[in-house]
N, C-alpha and C positions, 0 to 999 in steps of 0.2 A: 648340662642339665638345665629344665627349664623353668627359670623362678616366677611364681603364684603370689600376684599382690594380695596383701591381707584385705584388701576392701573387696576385690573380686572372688579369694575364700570367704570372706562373712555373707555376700550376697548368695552364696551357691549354697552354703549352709541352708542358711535361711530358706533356698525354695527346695530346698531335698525335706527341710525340717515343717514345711506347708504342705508340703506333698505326700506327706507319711500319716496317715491314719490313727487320730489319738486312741486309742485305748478307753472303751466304755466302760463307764463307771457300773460297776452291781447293782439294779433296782435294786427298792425294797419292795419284794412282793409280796409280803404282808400287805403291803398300803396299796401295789398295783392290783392287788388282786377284790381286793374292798373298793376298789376304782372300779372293776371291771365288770363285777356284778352290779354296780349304781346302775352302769350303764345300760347291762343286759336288763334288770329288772324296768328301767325306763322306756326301750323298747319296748318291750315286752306289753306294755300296760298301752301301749298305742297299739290299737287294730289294724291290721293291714293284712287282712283275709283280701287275697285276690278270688278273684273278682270282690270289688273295686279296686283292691289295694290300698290306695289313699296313703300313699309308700311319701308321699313330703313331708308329711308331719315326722317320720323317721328320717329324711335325706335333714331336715331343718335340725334335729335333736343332734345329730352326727357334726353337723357343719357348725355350730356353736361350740362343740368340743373342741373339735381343730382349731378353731379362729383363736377360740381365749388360749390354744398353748402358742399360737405365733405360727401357725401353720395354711399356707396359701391353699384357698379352695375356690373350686366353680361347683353352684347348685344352679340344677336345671330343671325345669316342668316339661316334658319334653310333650304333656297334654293333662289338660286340669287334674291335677289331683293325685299325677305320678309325679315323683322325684328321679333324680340323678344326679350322685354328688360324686366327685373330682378333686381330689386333696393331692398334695405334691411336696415329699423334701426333697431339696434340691442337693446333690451329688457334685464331685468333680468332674461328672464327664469321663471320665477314663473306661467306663462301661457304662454296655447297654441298660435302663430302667429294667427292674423287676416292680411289677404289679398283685399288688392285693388286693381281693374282691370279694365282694361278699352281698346275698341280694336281701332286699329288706320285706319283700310282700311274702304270706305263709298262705297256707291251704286253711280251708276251713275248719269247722270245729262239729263235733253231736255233743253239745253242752249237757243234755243231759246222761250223759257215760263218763264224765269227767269226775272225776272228785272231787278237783277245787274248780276255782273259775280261771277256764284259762286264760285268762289279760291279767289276771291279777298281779304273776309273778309272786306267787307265794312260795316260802320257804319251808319245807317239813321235811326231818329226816335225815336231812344231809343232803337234800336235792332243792333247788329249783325248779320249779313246776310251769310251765307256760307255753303257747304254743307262738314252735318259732324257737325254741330253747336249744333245740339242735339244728332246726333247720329252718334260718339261716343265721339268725341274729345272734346266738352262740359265735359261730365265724367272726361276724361284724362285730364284734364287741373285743375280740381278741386282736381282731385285724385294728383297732383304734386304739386300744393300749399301747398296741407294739408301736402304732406312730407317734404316739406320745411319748415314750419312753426312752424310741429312737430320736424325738429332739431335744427332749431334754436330758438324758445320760451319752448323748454324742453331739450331736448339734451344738446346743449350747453349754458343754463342756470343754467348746474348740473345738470339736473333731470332725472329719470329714468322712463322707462316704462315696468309696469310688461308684456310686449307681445313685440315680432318682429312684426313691417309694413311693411309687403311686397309688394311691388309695382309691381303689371304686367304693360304693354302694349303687346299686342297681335295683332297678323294679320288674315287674314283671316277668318272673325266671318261672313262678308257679304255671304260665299260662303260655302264650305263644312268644314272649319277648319280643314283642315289637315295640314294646316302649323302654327296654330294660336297655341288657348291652347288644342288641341289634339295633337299635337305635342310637348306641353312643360310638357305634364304630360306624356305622352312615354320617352321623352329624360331627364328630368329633373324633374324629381316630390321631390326631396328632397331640392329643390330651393324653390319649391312653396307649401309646404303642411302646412296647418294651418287649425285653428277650423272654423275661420268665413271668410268668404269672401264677398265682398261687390262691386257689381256690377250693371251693366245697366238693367231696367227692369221695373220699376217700376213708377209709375209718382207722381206729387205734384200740383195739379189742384186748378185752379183758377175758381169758381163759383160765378156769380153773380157779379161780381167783385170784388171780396176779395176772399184772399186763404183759403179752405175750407178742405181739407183733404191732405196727404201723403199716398199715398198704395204701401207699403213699398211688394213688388214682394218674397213670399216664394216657389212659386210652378208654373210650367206654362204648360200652353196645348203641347199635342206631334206632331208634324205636319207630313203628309204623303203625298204620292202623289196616286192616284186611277186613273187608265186609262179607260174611258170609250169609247166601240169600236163597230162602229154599222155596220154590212153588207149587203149589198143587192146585186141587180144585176146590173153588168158596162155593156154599150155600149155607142153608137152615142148619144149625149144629143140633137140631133133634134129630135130621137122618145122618148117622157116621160117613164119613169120606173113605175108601181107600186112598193112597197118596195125600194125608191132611199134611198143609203144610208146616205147619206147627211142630209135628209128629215126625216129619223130616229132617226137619231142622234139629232137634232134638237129637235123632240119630247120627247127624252128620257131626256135632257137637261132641258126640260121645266117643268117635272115631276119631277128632280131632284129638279128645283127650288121652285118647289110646299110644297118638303118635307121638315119638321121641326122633328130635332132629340128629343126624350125626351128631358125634364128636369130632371136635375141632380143635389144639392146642396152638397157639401162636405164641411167636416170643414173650410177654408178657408173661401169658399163662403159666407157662414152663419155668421162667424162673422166679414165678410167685409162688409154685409151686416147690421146686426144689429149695430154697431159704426157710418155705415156713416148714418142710417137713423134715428139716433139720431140730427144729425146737417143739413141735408139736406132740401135746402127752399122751394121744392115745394110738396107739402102737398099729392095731392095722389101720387108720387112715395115715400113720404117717408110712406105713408101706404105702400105701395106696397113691399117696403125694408122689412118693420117689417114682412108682411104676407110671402113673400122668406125663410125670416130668422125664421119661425117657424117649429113647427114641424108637423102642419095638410096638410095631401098631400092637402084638395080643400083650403088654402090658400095661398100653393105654387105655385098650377097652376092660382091661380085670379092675385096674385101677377106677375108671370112672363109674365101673358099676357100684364099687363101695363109697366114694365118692356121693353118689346118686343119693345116697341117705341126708342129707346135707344140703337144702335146698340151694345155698348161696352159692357153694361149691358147685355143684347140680348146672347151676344157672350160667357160672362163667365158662363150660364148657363147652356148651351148646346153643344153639338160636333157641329164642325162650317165648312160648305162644301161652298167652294168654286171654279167656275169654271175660268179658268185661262188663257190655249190653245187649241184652237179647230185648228184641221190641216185635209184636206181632199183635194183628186185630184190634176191631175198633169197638167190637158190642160183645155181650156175655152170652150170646144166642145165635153170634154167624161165624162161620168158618170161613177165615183169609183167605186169600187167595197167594197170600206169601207173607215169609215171616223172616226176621234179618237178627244175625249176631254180629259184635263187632268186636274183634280180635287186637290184641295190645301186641305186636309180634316186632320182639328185640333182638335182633340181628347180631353174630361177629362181627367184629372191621372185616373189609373185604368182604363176606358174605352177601350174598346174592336173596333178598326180598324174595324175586322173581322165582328162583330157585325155590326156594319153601313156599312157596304158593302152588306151585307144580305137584312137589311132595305131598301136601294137602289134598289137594286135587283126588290126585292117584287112591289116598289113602279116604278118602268120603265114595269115591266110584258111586257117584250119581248124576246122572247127565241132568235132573230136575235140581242139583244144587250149584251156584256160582260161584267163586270165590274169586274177589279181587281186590288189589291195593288202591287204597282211596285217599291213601296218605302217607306220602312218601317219606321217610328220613334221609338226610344226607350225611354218607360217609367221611371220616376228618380221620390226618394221620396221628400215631401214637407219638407221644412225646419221648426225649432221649432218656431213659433210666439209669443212663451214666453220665447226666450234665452234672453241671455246678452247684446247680437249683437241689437236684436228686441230694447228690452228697452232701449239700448243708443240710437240710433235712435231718437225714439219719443223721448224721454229727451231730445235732440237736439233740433230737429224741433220743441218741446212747448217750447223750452228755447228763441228761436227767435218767435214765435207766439204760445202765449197762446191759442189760439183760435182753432189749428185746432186740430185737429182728424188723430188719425196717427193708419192705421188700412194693418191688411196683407191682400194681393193680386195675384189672378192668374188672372197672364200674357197671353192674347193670342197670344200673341210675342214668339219665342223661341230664349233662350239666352244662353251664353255659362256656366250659372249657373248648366246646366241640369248635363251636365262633370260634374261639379265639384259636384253635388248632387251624382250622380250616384259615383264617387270615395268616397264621404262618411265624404263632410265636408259639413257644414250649411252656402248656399250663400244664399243672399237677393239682391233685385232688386232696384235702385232707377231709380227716373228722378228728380234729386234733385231741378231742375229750376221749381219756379213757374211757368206754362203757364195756361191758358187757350184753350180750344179745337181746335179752328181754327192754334195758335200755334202748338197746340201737330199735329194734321193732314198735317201738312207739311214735319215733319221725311218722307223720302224718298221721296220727292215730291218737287215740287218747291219750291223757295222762303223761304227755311227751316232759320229760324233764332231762336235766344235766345234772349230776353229783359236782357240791361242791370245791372238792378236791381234783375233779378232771378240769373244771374249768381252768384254776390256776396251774394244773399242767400243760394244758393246750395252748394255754395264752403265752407259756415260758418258751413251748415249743416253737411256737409262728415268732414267736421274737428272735428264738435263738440262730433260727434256720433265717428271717431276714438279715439279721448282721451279721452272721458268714456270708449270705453271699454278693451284700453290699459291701463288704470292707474292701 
């Protein structure tokens, strides 16, 4: 038998006992959650309506938070007056970085539909009111706590975490991202590359009045733009045209609105479908889920007809066209010579643009109308809904409510997950605040707010799901 010097056991202790992951201490989120809204309402009151954005003033508000907890950052201008900020805990290396992101520039505002002022961050009700409350600075504000939390109730508690948390803020996600994270993955990709990334996309709904599911965003539609362009013949609009182009157009519009794309189920679909119509209360759509989620074509089309009532539902089963801009003539007294709509038209993964322009086509049969793609989107794969990343998650979200159902989701939204699919790591989508729909239907709209009870749910969530899957 072979005898073990005591100094060479105390040394092996020692690195088994360095090498084991302390044990995080219980926030108190009473206090983090009075942190979390400081934060959100401080964004908030900074403008960063893209266009301009003027997203620094937010990348600079962020990057003082991290500094004073002891947390390493890079901020960038990556051009006047955009930001990009780059925060990092550092990990032992035993696994790959998971990544947090969240973008800081919102859409505009009709100030006068508002009830309060949206920069204000005012509080009434039980909600937070500001634009940017859900979409995106809601995110960013949970995603900064959780890094806060994570260094001070593990970092410097002693403990280790087998993964880096990287921390984005990004600009420009409202508009083309070339200054956002298409820019930080050109200029900086060894900043930001990690296995999981965990970003905006996805929601955590409130039915019935209790929270009822999380659809946690793996994969999401491709959006394009299709111009449709009708001609006829211009003169004097005091004598009528046959063929006015305006009048064309019109009709090809109405025939567009007529048509309905195939039905399509992909893995996703199916088993977002079959989870949530395990829990779902209303009895024939939750038939209608189960008949979706099989595999007989005639009870997927019975199912999606009942389904069809239900825009959102409606939307993830099909290519999804929408008309947006119609622009035609130049005086109140001449008839055009052609007049043009522009079509928002959001694709399945795999689905073929090209394909539904044909269908269109076919279904306007006017050789005096064109229709064609002027803007192309590019297709990304779906993330695994059985990673690591996936089951911290739910882990999370049942560890705060037993009860729901935490199921993957394509997004009709497009998010800057697509990047980072397309570069070839596994991002997922939240909307970590419980809402309800009338909530959720205010992102980009008026009156957008977050209830203050979701937020400190959401913020418990993105923390709980990062230290499962950094430990």
């Amino acid at each position: 038998m072979r005898t073990v010097r005591p100094a060479l056991l105390a040394t092996a202790l020692l690195m088994i006992v360095a090498a084991t992951p302390v044990p995080a201490q219980e926030p108190d989120w009473t206090a983090a959650s009075r942190e979390t809204l400081a934060h959100l309402q401080a964004m908030i009151r900074l403008n960063t309506v893209n266009p301009p954005g003027n997203e620094l003033t937010v990348a600079r508000h962020l990057e003082a938070a991290l500094k004073q907890a002891g947390i390493e950052t890079h901020l960038f201008e990556p051009t006047p007056g955009r930001g990009a900020l780059v925060a990092r805990l550092k990990g032992n290396g035993s696994k790959q970085p998971v990544l947090l992101m969240g973008h800081m520039d919102v859409v505009g505002v009709e100030r006068d539909k508002w009830s309060v002022d949206p920069f204000a961050a005012e509080i009434k009700d039980g909600y937070l009111y500001g634009r940017g409350a859900i979409d995106d600075k809601g995110m960013l504000a949970a995603n900064l706590e959780t890094m806060l939390l994570l260094k001070r109730h593990v970092i410097d508690n002693g403990g280790t975490l087998s993964r880096d948390v990287i921390f984005v803020a990004n600009s420009d996600e409202e508009q083309s991202g070339e200054w956002g994270m298409g820019w930080l993955i050109k200029n900086h990709p060894d900043l930001i590359r990690a296995e999981f990334a965990l970003n905006e996309g996805g929601r955590t709904r409130i039915v019935g009045g209790r929270r009822l599911y999380v659809a946690v965003q793996n994969t999401e539609k491709v959006p394009h733009t299709v111009t449709v362009t009708a001609r006829g013949p211009g003169g004097h609009a005091s004598i009528p045209l046959e063929g006015n182009a305006i009048l064309r157009l019109g009709r090809a519009l109405a025939r567009i609105g007529e048509h309905r794309e195939p039905v399509q189920v992909n893995p996703t679909t199916r088993v977002f479908f079959t989870e949530l119509g395990r829990v779902w209360p209303v009895a024939p759509e939750r038939t209608a889920m189960a008949d979706v989620a099989s595999l007989d074509t005639r009870r997927i089309q019975r199912g999606a007809r009942v389904l069809a009532r239900t825009p959102v539902f409606d939307a993830v089963l099909r290519n999804g066209i929408s008309a947006t801009i119609v622009q035609g003539g130049i005086r109140g007294n001449v008839i055009p010579s052609d007049a043009t709509a522009r079509l928002n038209v959001r694709t399945l993964p795999g689905q073929s643009i090209d394909s539904v322009v044909r269908r269109l086509t076919r279904a306007v049969n006017d050789s005096l109308v064109q229709i064609a793609v002027t803007d192309r989107g590019a297709d990304a794969p779906a993330s695994d809904f059985r990673s690591p990343m996936f089951t911290a998650i739910r882990e999370s979200a049942q560890a705060l409510d037993a009860t729901l159902a935490v199921v993957p989701y394509l997004s009709t939204g497009a998010t800057d997950s697509a990047r980072l699919r397309t570069w070839g790591m596994q991002a997922f989508g939240l909307l970590p605040f419980p809402m309800n729909q009338d909530d959720e239907d205010r992102m980009h709209g008026n009156d957008e707010r977050v209830p203050l009870s979701s937020l400190e749910f959401g913020t418990r969530m993105i923390y709980g799901a990062v230290l499962r899957v950094a430990r």
